[in-house]
C-alpha positions in Angstrom: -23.5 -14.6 10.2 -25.8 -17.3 9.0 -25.2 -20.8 8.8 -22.4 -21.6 6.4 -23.5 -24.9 5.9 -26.8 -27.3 5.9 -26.4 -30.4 6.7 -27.8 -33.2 4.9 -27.1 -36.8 5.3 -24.9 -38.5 2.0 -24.0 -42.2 1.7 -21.2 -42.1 -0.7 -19.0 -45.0 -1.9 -17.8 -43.7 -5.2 -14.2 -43.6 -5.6 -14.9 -40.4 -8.2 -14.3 -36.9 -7.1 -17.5 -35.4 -5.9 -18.9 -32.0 -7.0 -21.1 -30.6 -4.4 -23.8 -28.5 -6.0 -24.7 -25.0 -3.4 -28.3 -25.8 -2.2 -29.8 -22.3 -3.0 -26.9 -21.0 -5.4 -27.0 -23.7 -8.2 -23.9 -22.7 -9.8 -22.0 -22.9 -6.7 -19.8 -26.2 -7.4 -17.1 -27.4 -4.9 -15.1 -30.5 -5.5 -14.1 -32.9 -3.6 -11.2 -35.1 -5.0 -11.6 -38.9 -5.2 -9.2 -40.0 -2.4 -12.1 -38.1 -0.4 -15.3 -38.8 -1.4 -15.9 -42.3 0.0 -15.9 -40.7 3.6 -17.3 -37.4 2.8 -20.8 -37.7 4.4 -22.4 -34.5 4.7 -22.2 -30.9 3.7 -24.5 -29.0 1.0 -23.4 -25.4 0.8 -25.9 -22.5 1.4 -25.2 -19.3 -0.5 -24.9 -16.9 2.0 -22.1 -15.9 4.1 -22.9 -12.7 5.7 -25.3 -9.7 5.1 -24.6 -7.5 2.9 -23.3 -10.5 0.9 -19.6 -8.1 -0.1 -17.2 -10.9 1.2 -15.8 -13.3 -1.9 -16.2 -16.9 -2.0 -12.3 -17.1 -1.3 -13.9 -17.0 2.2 -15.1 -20.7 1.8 -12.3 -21.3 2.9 -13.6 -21.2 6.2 -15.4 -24.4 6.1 -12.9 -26.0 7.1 -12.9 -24.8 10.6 -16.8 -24.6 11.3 -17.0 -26.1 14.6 -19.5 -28.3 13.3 -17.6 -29.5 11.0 -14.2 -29.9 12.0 -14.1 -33.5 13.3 -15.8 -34.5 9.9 -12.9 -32.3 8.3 -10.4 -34.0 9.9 -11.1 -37.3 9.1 -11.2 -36.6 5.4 -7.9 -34.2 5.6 -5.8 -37.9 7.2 -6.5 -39.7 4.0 -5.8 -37.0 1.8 -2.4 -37.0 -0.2 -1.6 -33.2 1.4 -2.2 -34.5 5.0 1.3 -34.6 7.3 1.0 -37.0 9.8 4.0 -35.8 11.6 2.3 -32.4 12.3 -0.1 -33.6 15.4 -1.1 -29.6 16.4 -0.2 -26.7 14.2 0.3 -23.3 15.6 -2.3 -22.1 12.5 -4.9 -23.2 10.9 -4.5 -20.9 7.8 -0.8 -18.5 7.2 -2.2 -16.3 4.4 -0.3 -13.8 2.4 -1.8 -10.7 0.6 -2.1 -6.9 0.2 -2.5 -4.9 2.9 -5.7 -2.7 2.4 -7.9 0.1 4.1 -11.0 -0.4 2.1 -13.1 2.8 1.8 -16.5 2.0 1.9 -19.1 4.6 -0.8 -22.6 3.4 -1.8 -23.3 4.4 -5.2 -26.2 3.8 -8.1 -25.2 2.1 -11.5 -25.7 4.7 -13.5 -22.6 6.4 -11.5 -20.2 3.3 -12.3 -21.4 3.9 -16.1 -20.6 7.8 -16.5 -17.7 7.0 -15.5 -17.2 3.6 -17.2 -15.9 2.0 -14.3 -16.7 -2.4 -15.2 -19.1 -3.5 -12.5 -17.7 -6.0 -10.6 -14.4 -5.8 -11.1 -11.2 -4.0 -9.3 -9.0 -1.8 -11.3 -5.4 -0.4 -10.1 -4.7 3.2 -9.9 -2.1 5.5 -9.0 -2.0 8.1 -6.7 -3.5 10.8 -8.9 -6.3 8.4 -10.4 -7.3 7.7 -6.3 -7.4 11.1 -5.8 -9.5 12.0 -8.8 -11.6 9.5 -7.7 -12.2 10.6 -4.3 -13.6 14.2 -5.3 -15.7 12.8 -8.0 -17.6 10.9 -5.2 -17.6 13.2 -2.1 -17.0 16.8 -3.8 -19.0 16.1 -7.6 -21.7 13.3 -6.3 -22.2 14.8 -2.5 -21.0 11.2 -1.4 -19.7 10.5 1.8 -17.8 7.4 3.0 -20.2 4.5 5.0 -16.9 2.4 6.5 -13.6 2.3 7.0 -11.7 -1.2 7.6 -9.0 -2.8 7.2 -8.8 -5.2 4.0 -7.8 -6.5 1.0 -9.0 -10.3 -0.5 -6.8 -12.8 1.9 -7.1 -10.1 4.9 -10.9 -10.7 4.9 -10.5 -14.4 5.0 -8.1 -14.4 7.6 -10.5 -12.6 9.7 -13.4 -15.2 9.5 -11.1 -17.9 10.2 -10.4 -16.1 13.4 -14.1 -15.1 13.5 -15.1 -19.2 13.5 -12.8 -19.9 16.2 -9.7 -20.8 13.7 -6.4 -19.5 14.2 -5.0 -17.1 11.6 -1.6 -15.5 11.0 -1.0 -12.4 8.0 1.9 -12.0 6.6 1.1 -7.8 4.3 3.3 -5.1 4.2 1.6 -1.4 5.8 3.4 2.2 6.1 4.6 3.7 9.4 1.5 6.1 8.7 -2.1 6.7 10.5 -3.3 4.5 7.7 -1.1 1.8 8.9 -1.5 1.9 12.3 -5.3 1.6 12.2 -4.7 -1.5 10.2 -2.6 -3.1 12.2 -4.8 -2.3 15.4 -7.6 -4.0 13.1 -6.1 -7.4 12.4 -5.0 -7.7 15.8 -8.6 -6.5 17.2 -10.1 -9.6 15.2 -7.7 -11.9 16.4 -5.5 -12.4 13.6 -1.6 -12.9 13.9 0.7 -10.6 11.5 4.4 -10.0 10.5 4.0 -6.1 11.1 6.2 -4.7 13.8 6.3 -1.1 15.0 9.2 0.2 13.3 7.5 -0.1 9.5 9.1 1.2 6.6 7.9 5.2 5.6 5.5 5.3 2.7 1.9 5.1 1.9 -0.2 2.5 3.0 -2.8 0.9 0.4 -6.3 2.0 0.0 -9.0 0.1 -1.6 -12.0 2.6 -3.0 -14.6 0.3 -2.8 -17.9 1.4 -4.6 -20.7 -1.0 -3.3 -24.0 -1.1 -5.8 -27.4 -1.6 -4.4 -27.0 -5.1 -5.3 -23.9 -5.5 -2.7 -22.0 -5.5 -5.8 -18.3 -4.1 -4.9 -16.6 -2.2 -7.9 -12.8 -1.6 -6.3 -10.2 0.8 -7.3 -7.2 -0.2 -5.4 -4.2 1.9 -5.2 -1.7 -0.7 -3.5 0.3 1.9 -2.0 4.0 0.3 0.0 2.0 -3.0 -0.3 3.0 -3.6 -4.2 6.4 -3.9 -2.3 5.8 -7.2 -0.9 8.2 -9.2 -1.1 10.5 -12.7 0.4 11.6 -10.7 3.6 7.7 -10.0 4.6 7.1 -13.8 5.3 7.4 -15.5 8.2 8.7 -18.7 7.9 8.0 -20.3 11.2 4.5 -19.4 11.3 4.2 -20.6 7.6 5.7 -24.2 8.4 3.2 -24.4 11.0 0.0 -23.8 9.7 -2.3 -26.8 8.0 -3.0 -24.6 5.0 -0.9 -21.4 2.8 -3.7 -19.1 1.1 -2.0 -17.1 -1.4 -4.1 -14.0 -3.0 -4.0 -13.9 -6.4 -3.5 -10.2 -6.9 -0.2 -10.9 -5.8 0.7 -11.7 -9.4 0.1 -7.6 -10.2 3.7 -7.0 -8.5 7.1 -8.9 -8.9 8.7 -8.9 -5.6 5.6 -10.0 -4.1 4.7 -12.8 -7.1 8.3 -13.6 -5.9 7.1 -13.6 -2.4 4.2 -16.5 -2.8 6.1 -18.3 -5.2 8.6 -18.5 -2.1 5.8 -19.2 0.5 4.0 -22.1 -2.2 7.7 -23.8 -2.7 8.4 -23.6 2.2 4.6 -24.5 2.2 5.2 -27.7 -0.5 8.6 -28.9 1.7 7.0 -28.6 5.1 4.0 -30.3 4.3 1.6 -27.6 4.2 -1.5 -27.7 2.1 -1.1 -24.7 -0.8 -4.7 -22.8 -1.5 -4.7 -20.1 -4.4 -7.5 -17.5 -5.2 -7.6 -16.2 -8.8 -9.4 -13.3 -7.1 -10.2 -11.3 -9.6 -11.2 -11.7 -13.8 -9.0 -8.9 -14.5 -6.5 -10.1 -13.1 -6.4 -13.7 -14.4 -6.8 -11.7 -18.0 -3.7 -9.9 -17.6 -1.7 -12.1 -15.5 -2.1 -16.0 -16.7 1.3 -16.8 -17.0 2.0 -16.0 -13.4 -1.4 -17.8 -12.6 -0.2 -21.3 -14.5 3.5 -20.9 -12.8 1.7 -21.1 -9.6 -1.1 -24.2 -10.3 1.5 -25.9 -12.4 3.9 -25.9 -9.0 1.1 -27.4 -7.1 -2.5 -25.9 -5.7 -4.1 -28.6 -3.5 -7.2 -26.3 -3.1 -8.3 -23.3 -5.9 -11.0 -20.7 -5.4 -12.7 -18.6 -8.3 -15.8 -18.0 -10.1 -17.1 -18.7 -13.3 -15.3 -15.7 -15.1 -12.3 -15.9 -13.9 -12.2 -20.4 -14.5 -13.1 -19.0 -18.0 -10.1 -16.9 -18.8 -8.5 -19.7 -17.1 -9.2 -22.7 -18.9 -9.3 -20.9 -22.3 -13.1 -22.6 -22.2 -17.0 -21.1 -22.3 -18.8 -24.2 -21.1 -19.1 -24.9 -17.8 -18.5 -28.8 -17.8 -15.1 -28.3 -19.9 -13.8 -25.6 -17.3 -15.0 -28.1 -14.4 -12.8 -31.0 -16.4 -9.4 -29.0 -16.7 -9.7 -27.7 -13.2 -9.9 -31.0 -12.5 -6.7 -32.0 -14.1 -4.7 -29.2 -13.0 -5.4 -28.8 -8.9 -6.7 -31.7 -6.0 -9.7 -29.7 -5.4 -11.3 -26.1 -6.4 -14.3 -24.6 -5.6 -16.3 -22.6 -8.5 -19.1 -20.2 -8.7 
C-alpha cells in the first residue's frame, strides 16, 4: 500500500469550508466543512490507494485512522457538530452495513465488455440465470479462467482497510449457510474485521460479484445479490452500532427494501447515539435508478458523503462541476468527490 496521504504544511484561518484538491488526481476534491478548516493544517491527498488501483474511493474513508494522522483527526473531529463528547473510547472506529459478496475475479479486453454490451465501469444486477450465462461465456466461450476469489462487496472492502490501518471495524451482511458463505465469513474474520454472522445462518445462496477487471484496472461488476438482497432490521447490531465513531452505509442498499429499511434504521440508532452517518452513492446506476431513496437518506442527515463525478451528477440534477460542488455543499457537512 502506498502512502495515502502527503503531507504538506497549511496555515489556514478561513472560517469557509475548505476543498482539498488530490495532488496528482486533480479532480479529486474533498471538503472540509467550515467549523473545521481553521485547525485543519495538513493533508493533500495522493491518488493512489493500492496496486491494481480496483478499490473505490468509498475507501477514503480510511483517512481517518492513518496513524499519522489520527491525533490531527481528532482534534478537528472535537469541534465538529457530529463529535459526542460523552463517548471517551468507542468499541469501533467504523460499524458499516452492506452486501455480502464473493467477488469473482476475470481479466478481460474491452472489446469483450462491447460484444456483449456490458457499460464499462459500471455494476449491473442479475439473476441467477443471467450469472450463469455469464460464467460460460467467460470460461467455456472466451477460454477465461478466474484470477481471485475474495470476499467483497463496496462497504466490505472498506471495512477491511480500516482493519488493515490499524482501525477497528465491525460488518453487519447477511451470507448463506453454504461453502460460499463460510469462506466469507472465514475472510472477514481473517482480516480482522468484526461481523453479525453466526454459525447457524439461514439456507440460501450466498452473493457473488462477477467482477470483469479491464487492462486499465477498470472493474465492470455483475452482481447477483443472492440471500444478501434479504437484508434487513434484524441483521444489525445495535450495540456495536452505538459504539462506533462513524455508520458507513453502502449505497446499493437502496436496490432492496428490507435492507433500504435496514440503513434507514441504522442512520436514524446512529443519529440518536451520536454517531457520525457516512453514505456512498457507490454506483451511477444506482443513483439513476434509485434517487428517491438516495435524497430520503441525505435529507435525514449524511455528515460525510462519498461519490464520483457521475454519480454527484445524477445527483444534483447538474453538469458543471462547481454547481454539483455547491448543492453538495448544502445538502451534507462534508463529501468527498472525484
Amino acid at each position: 500500500m502506498s502512502n495515502f496521504l502527503q503531507h504538506r504544511p497549511l496555515c489556514l484561518a478561513s472560517s469557509s469550508p475548505l476543498i482539498i484538491r488530490s495532488v496528482t488526481s486533480p479532480r479529486c476534491l474533498i471538503r472540509i466543512p467550515a467549523t473545521l478548516t481553521r485547525f485543519f493544517t495538513t493533508c493533500w491527498l495522493r491518488e493512489s490507494i493500492l496496486h491494481p488501483p480496483l478499490l473505490r474511493v468509498d475507501s477514503c474513508l480510511a483517512l481517518i485512522l492513518n496513524k499519522n494522522f489520527q491525533q490531527l483527526w481528532m482534534r478537528l473531529i472535537q469541534r465538529s457538530k457530529i463529535f459526542n463528547p460523552h463517548k471517551v473510547k468507542n468499541m469501533y472506529d467504523v460499524y458499516g452495513i452492506g452486501n455480502a459478496l464473493v467477488d469473482s475475479e476475470y481479466e478481460v479486453v474491452d472489446s469483450f465488455l462491447e460484444s456483449n454490451h456490458y457499460q464499462k465501469g459500471s455494476m449491473t444486477l442479475v439473476d441467477a440465470q443471467q450469472r450463469t450465462d455469464l460464467i460460460l461465456a467467460l470460461e467455456r466461450k472466451h477460454k477465461l479462467q478466474k484470477t481471485k476469489l475474495s470476499g467483497g462487496g463496496s462497504a466490505a472492502n472498506s471495512m477491511v482497510i480500516i482493519a488493515q490501518l490499524g482501525g477497528k471495524a465491525f460488518y453487519s451482511c447477511k451470507v448463506a449457510n453454504d461453502l460460499t458463505g463460510d469462506f466469507f465469513v472465514t475472510d472477514l474474520s481473517t482480516a480482522g474485521v468484526a461481523t453479525n454472522l453466526k454459525s447457524n445462518r439461514e439456507p440460501g445462496v450466498t452473493g457473488e460479484c462477477i467482477s470483469m477487471i479491464s487492462p486499465d484496472a477498470e472493474r465492470t461488476l455483475m452482481t447477483h445479490l443472492g440471500i444478501t438482497e434479504n437484508l434487513s432490521v434484524k441483521d444489525l447490531d445495535e450495540t456495536a452500532l452505538k459504539n462506533a465513531s462513524y455508520l458507513y452505509i453502502e449505497g446499493y442498499l437502496v436496490s432492496s427494501p428490507t435492507a433500504f429499511e435496514a440503513a434507514l434504521t441504522a442512520q436514524r440508532i446512529a443519529k440518536q447515539a451520536g454517531v457520525a452517518v457516512s453514505l456512498t452513492l457507490s454506483d451511477m446506476t444506482m443513483v439513476e435508478n434509485f434517487r428517491a431513496e438516495f435524497d430520503t437518506l441525505i435529507d435525514r442527515g449524511v455528515d460525510l458523503l462519498f461519490c464520483n463525478e457521475d454519480e454527484a451528477r445524477i445527483c444534483t440534477q447538474s453538469n458543471n462541476r462547481e454547481d454539483m460542488v455547491r448543492i453538495l455543499d448544502q445538502r451534507v457537512s462534508s463529501f468527498a468527490l472525484t
